[in-house]
C-alpha positions, 0 to 999 in steps of 0.5 A, spaced: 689 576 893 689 580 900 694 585 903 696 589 909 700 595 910 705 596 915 710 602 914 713 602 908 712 595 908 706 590 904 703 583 906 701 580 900 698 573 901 694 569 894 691 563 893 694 558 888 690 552 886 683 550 887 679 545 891 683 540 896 690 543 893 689 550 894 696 553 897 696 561 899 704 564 899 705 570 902 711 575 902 713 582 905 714 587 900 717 594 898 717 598 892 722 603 891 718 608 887 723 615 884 719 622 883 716 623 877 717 616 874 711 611 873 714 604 875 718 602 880 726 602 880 727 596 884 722 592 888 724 587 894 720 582 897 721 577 903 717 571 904 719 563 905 720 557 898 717 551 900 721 546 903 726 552 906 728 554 913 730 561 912 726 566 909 730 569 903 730 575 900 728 577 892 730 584 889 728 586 882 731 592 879 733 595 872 735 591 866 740 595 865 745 593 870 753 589 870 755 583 869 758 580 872 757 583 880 752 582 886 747 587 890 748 589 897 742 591 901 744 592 908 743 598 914 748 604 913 748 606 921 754 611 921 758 615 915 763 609 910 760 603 915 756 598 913 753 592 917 747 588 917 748 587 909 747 580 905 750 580 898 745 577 892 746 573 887 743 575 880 738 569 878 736 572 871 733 577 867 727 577 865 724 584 860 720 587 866 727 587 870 734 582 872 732 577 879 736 577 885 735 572 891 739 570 897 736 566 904 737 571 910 738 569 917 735 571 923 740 575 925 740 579 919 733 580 919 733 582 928 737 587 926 733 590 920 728 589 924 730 594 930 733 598 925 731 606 925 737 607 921 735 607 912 738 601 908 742 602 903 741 597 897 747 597 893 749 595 885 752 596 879 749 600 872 751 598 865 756 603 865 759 599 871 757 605 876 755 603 882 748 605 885 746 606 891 738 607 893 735 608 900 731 603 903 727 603 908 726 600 914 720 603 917 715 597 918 719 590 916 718 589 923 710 588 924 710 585 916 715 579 919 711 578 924 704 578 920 708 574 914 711 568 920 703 568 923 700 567 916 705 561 915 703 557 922 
């Protein structure tokens, strides 16, 4: 495995396979870590399926989250605004942390690119709270452009 940081972004790209049928799949990612804890509260990674034009988007959080809902991430520019956001859906929980994944467009991704504003991933606790934890930007442009040349 090898990886390359980029703001508060991680390229990390691995090696499937051996001989002739060696793969590498690679993704973009970043952990949101709170103060005084030991694992992350929500991890995201951007990288490309095989077989897809679009990149897609794959958010881990907390097992402790409502059913049915969605997540959002998004850029929040202006107080009570939000643009640049994508909706996922749930995929599955596993004992580590429940999945969600949608594509993402390439205007989506310019936006966030050019961002200097935070992002704001959005969801549901258990008790049907919603949760807003800041996500940060800073980096994702260098990141995206690495991870499109590792795939040429």
């Amino acid at each position: 495995m090898t990886t390359a940081s980029f703001g508060d972004w991680v390229l990390r790209c691995q090696r499937f396979g051996d001989g002739e049928k060696m793969t590498r799949a690679c993704e973009v990612s970043q952990a949101i870590q709170l103060q005084g804890q030991t694992g992350p509260l929500a991890q995201l990674a951007v990288s490309r399926l095989s077989g897809e034009a679009d990149l897609r988007l794959t958010v881990v959080l907390p097992v402790s989250v409502s059913f049915p809902s969605s997540v959002r991430l998004g850029v929040a520019e202006k107080e009570g605004s939000e643009n640049a956001g994508v909706d996922l859906g749930w995929r599955r929980c596993i004992p580590a942390g429940c999945v969600a994944d949608v594509p993402v467009k390439e205007e989506v991704l310019k936006q966030w690119r050019a961002s200097s504003d935070p992002g704001r991933l959005t969801f549901k606790d258990a008790m049907g709270r919603e949760l807003v934890i800041p996500v940060s930007f800073r980096g994702l442009d260098p990141a995206l452009s690495a991870l499109v040349k590792e795939r040429t």
